[in-house]
C-alpha positions as CSV (number, residue, x, y, z in Angstrom):
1,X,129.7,95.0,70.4
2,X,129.1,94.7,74.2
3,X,131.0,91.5,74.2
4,X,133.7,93.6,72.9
5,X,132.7,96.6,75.7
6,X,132.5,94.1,78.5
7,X,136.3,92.7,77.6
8,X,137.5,96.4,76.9
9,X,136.3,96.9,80.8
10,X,137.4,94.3,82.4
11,X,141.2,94.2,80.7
12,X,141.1,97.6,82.0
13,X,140.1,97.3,85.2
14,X,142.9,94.8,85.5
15,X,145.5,96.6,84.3
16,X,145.0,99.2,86.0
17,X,144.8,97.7,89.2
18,X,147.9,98.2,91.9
19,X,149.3,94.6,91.2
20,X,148.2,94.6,87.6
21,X,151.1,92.3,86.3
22,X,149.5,89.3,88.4
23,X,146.6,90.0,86.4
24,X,148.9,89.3,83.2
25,X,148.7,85.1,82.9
26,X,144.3,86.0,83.0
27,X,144.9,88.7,79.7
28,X,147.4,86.5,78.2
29,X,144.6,83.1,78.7
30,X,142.1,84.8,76.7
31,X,144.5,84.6,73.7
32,X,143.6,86.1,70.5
33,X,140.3,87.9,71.2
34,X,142.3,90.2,73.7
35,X,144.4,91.9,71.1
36,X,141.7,94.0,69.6
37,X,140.9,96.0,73.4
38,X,144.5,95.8,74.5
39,X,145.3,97.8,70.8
40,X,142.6,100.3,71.9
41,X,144.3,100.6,75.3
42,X,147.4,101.8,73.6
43,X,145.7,105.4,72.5
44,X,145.5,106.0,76.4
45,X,147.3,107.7,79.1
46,X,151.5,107.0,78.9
47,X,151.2,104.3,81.7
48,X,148.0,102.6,80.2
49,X,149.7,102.5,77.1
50,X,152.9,100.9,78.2
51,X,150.6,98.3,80.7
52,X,148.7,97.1,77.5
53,X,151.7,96.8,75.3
54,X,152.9,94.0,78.5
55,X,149.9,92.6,78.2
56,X,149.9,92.2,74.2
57,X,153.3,90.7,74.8
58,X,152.3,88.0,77.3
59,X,149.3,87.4,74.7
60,X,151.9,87.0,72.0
61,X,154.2,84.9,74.3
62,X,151.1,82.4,75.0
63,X,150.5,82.0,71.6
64,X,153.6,81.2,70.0
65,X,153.9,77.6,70.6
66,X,150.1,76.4,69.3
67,X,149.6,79.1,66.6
68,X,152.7,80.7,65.2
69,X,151.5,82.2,62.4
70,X,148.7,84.1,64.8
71,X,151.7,85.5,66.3
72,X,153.4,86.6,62.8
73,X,149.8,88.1,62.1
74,X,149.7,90.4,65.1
75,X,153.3,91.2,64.5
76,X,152.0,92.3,60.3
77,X,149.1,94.4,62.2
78,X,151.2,96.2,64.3
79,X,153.5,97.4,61.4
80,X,150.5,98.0,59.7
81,X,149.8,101.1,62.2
82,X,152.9,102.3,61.5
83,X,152.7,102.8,58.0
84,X,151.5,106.1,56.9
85,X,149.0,104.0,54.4
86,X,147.2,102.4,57.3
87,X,146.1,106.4,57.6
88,X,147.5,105.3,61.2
89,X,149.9,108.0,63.5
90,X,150.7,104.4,65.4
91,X,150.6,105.8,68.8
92,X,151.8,103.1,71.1
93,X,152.7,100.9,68.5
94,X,156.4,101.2,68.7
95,X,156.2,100.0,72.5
96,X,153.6,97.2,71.7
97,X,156.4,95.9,69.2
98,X,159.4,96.0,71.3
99,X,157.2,94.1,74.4
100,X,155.9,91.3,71.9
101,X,159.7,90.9,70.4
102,X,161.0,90.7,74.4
103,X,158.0,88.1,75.2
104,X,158.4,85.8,72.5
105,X,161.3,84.4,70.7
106,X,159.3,83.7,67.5
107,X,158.3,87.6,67.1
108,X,162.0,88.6,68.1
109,X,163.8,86.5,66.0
110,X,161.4,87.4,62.8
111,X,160.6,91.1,63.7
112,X,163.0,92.8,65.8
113,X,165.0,94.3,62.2
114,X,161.6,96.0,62.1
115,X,161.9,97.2,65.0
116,X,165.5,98.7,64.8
117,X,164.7,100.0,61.5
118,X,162.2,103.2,62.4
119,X,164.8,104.9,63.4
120,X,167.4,104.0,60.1
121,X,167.4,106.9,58.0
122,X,168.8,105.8,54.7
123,X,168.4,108.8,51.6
124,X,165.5,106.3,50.2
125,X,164.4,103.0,50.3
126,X,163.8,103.3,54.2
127,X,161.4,102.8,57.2
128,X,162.2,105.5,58.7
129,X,159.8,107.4,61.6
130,X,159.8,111.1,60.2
131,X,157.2,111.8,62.9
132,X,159.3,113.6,66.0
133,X,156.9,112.2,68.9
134,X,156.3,109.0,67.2
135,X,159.9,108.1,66.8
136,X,160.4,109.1,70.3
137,X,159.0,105.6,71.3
138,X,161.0,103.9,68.7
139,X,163.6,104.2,70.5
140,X,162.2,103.4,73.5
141,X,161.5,100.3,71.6
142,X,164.7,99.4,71.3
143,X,166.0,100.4,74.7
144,X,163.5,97.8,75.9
145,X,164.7,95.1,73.5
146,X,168.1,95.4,74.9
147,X,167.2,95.3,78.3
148,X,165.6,92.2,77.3
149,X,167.5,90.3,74.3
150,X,170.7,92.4,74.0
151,X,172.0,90.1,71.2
152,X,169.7,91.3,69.2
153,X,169.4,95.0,69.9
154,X,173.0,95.2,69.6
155,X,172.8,95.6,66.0
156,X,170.9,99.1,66.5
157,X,174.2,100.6,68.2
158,X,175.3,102.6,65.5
159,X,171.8,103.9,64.7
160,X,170.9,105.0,68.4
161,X,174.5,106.5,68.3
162,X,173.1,108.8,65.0
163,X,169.8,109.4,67.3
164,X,171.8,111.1,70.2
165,X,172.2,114.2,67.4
166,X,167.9,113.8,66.0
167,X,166.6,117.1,65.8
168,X,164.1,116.4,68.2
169,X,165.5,117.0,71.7
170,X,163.0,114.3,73.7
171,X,164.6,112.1,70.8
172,X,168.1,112.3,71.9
173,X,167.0,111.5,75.7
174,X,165.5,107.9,74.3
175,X,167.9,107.4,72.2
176,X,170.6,108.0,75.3
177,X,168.5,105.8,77.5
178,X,168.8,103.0,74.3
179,X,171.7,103.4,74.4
180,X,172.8,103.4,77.9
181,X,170.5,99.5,78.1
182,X,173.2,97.7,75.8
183,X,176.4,96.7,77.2
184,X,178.4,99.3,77.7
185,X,180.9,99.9,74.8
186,X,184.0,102.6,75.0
187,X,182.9,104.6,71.8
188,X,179.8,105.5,73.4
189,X,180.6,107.6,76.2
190,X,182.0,110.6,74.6
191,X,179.2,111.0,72.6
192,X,176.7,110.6,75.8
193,X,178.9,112.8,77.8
194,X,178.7,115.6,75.0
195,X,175.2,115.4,75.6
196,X,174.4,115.3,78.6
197,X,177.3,118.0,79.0
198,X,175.3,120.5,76.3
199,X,172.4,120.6,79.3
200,X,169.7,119.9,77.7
201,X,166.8,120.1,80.4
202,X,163.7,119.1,78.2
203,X,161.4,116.6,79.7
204,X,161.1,113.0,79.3
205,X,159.5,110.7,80.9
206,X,160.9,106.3,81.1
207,X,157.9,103.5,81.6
208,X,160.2,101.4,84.7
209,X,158.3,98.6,84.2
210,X,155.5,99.8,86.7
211,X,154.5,103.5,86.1
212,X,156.5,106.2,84.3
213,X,159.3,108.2,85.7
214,X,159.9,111.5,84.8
215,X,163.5,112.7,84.2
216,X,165.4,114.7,81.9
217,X,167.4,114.4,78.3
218,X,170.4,115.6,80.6
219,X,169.9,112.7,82.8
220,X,169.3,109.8,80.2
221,X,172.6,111.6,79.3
222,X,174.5,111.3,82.3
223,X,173.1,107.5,83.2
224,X,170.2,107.1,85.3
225,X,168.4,104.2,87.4
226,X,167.7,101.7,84.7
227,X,165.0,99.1,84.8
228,X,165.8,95.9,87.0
């Protein structure tokens, strides 16, 4: 138990530290025994959360090559949290997913279907995210995995298409901003414009890949500053 409590501290310290993604090859080297504090990390604060879920990534990524089926594991775990058995609300899961999948090609190629499919609502048979705030960073998720492997996030188009009309307003932002990180396609833009025309002013806020920006569903609408 301290062993564990020493790690928990010092992963922390590091990434919350200014240049924290130096600090990333040091997580990544202690391989396996850093996914249990990293996975505790992602119950923090928004920016905490999303630091971790790089980190778990870069683990993920250092794995692949000596011990794939490690790698397949940690993939089963996460989507373990996110099934309503695991008696799990799988806060941060959806963003630790989409980092591993754009850090390794083993968990992207076998796991990034799982990704796109929280936000597939079928009339049965699905895997569907029916919790609002929850879902919100599934499509994060998937904005991130096109940012990163496009190829493969491409096949969530239509879906984050269906998203821009969720019910939940924060919803429609991530699903705009999703949207907005695949390559830019003609049938899209009437349907952002529409929103981003109806107004909506509820609050969302973007992890840019240091600390999170705050911004608007109106804005993810309209096109914002995207991640470099």
């Amino acid at each position: 138990m301290s062993r564990m409590r020493n790690a928990k501290t010092r992963f922390r310290q590091l990434l919350e530290a200014p240049d924290w993604r130096a600090h990333l090859p040091e997580v990544a080297g202690e391989g396996l025994s850093a996914v249990g504090p990293l996975l505790s990390f992602l119950l923090l604060s928004p920016c905490l959360r999303h630091r971790a879920a790089v980190a778990l990534g870069a683990v993920v990524a250092g794995l692949e090559r000596e011990q794939p089926e490690a790698v397949r594991n940690i993939m089963r775990r996460l989507m373990w949290h996110m099934n309503e058995e695991s008696g799990n609300i799988g806060w941060g899961i959806p963003e630790a997913f989409a980092e591993a999948c754009c850090a390794s090609d083993l968990a992207a190629k076998d796991f990034h279907r799982v990704l796109i499919s929280y936000v597939i609502e079928l009339e049965k048979d699905d895997n569907f995210c029916d919790h609002d705030v929850l879902r919100r960073s599934c499509f994060w998720g998937i904005g991130r995995l096109a940012q990163a492997r496009p190829a493969l996030a491409e096949w969530a188009r239509p879906w984050l298409r269906r998203g821009l009309e969720d019910p939940d307003v924060i919803c429609r932002g991530m699903a705009a901003w999703a949207l907005r990180q695949l390559p830019p396609d003609m049938m899209d833009a009437p349907l952002l414009r529409r929103l981003a025309e109806q107004g909506p002013d509820a609050a969302c806020e973007i992890f840019d890949g240091e600390d999170m920006r705050p911004t608007s569903v109106k804005e993810l609408a309209a096109g914002g500053k995207e991640r470099s």
